[in-house]
ROROVEX-77179 format. One record per residue: residue number from 1; residue in one letter; x, y, z of N, C-alpha, C, CB in turn. Coordinates in steps of 0.1 Angstrom, whole numbers, plus 5000, padded with zeros to 4 digits. Atoms other than C-alpha are relative to their C-alpha. Glycine has a CB too. Example, Ala and Ser with C-alpha at 12.3 -4.5 7.8 and 13.67 -1.06 7.14 Angstrom:
2
REC  gukol  pake   n_u   n_v   n_w  ca_u  ca_v  ca_w   c_u   c_v   c_w  cb_u  cb_v  cb_w
REC      1     a  5009  4988  5000  5123  4955  5078  5009  5012  5000  4990  5000  5012
REC      2     s  4991  4989  5000  5137  4989  5071  4992  5011  5008  5004  5005  4986
# end
This chain:
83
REC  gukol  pake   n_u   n_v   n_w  ca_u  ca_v  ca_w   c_u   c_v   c_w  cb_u  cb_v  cb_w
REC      1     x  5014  5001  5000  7921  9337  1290  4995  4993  5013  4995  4992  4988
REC      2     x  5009  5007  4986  7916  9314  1320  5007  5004  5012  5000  4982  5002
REC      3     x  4997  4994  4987  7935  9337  1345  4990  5009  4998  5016  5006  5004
REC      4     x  5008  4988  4998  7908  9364  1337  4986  4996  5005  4998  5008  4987
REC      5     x  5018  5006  4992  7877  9340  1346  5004  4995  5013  4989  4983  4992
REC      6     x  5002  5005  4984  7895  9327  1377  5000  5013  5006  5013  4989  5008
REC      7     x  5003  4990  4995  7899  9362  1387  4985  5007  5003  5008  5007  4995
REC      8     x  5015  4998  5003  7863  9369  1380  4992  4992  5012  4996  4993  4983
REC      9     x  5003  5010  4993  7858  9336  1399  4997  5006  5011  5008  4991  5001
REC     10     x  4996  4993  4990  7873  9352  1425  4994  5007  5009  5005  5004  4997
REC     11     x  5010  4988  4998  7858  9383  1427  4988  4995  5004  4997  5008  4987
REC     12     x  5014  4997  4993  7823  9373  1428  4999  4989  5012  4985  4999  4989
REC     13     x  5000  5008  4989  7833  9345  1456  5001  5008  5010  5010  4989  5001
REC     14     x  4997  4990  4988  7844  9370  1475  4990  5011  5006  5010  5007  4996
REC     15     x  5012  4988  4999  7813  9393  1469  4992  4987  5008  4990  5009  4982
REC     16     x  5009  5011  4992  7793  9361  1481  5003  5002  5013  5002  4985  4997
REC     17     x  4997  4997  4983  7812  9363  1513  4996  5011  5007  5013  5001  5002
REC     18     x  5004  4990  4997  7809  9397  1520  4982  5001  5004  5004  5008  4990
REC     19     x  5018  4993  4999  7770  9401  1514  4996  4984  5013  4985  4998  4975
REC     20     x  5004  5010  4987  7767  9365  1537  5004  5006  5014  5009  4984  4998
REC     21     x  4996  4991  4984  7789  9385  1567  4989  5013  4999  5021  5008  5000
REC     22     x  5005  4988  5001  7770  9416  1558  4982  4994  5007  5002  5008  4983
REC     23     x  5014  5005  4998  7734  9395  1561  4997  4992  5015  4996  4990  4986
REC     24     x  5000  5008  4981  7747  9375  1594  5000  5011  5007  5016  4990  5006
REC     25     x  5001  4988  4989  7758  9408  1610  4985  5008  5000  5012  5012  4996
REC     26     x  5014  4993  4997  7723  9423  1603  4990  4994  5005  4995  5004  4990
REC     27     x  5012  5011  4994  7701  9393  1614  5005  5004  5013  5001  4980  4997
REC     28     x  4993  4998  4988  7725  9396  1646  4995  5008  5012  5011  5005  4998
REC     29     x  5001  4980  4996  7721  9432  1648  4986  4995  5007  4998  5017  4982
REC     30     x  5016  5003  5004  7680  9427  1644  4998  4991  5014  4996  4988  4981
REC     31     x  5000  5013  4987  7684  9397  1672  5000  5007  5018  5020  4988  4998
REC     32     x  4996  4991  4986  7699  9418  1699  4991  5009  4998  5016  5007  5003
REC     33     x  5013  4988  4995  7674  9444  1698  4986  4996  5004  4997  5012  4988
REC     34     x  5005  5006  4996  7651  9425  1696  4994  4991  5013  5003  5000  4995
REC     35     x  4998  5000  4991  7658  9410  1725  5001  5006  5015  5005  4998  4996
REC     36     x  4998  4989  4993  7667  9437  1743  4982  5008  5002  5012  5010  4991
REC     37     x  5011  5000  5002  7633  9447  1734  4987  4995  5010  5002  4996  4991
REC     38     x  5008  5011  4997  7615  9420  1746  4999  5000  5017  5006  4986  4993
REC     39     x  4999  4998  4989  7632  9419  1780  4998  5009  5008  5007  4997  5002
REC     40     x  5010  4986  4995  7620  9455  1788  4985  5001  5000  5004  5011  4990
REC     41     x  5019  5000  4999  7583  9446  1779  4998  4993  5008  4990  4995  4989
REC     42     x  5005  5007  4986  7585  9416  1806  5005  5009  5011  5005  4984  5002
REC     43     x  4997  4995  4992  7603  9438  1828  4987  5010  5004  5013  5004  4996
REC     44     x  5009  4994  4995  7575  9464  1826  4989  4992  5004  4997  5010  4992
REC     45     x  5009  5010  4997  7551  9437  1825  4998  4997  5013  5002  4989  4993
REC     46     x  5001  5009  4991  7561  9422  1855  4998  5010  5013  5012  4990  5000
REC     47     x  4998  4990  4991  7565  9455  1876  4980  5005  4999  5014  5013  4993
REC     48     x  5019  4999  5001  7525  9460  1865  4995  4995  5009  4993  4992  4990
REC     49     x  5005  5009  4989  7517  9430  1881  5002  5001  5010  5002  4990  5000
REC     50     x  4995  5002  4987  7537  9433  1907  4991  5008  5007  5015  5003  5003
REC     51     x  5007  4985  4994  7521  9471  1916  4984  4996  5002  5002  5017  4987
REC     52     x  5018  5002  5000  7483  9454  1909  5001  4991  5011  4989  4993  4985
REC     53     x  5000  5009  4990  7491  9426  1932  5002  5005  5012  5009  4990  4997
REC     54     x  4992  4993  4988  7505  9448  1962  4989  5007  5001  5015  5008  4999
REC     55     x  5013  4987  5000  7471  9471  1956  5004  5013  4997  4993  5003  5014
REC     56     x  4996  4988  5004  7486  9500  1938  4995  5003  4987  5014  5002  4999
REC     57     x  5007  4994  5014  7465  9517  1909  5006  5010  4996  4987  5004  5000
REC     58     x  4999  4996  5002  7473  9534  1886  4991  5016  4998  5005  4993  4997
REC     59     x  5004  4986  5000  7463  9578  1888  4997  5002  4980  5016  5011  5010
REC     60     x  5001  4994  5021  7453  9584  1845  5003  5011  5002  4984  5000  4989
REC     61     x  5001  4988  5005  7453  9621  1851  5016  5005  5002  4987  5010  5007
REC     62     x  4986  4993  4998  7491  9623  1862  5006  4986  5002  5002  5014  5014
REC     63     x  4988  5008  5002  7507  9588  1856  5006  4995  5015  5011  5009  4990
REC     64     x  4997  5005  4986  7515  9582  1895  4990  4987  5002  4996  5013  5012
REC     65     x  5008  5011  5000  7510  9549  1906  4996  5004  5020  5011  4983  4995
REC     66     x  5004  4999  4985  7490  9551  1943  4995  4989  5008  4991  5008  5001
REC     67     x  5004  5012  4989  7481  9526  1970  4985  4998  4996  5001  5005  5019
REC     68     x  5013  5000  5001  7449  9510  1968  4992  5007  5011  4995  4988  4999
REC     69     x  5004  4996  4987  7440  9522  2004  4999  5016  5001  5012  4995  5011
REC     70     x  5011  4986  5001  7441  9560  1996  4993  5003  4992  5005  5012  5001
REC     71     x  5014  4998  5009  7419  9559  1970  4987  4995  5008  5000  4990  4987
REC     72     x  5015  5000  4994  7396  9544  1991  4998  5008  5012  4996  4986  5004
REC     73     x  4999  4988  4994  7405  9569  2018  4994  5010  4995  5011  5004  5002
REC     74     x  5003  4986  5004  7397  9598  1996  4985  4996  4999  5008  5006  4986
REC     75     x  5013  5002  5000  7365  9580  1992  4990  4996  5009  4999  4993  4993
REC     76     x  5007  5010  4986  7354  9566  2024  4990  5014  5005  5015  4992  5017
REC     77     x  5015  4993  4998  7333  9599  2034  4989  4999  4993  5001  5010  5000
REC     78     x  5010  5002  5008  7312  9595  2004  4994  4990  5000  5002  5001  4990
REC     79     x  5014  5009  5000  7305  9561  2006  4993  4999  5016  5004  4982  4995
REC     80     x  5007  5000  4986  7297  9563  2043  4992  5006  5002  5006  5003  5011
REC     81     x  5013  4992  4998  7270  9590  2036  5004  5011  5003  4991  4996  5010
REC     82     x  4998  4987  4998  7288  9620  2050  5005  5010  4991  5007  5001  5008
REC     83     x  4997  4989  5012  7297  9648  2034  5016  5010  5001  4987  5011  5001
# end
């Protein structure tokens, strides 16, 4: 009778273990991507800044980032009055 409850014991100590490795490796998992994650949004972040700080806008109709200087090129006849 009491080798069948320590085996029992056993068993669900061992299930305890398992689901604790199973729940560490997934926090882990979850951690590193996270991570990974994160350091790609400051990475773009910072490349933002960097491009607004240097005077490069961004183009909306095709995603190209351009100097601030030919935008105002393409505009400088218009505001000067000519045509």
């Amino acid at each position: 009778m009491a080798g069948g409850q320590i085996t029992t014991a056993v068993i669900g100590l061992c299930g305890v273990f398992v689901g604790g490795l199973i729940t560490a490796g997934a926090n882990w998992i979850l951690a590193a991507r996270k991570e990974r994650a994160d350091a790609q949004k400051e990475q773009r972040t910072k490349a933002i800044e960097l491009r607004t700080r240097l005077g490069w806008f961004p183009m909306t109709s095709h995603g190209v980032w351009l100097p601030q200087a030919s935008l105002l090129n393409a505009d400088s006849g218009r505001r000067n009055g000519s045509t």
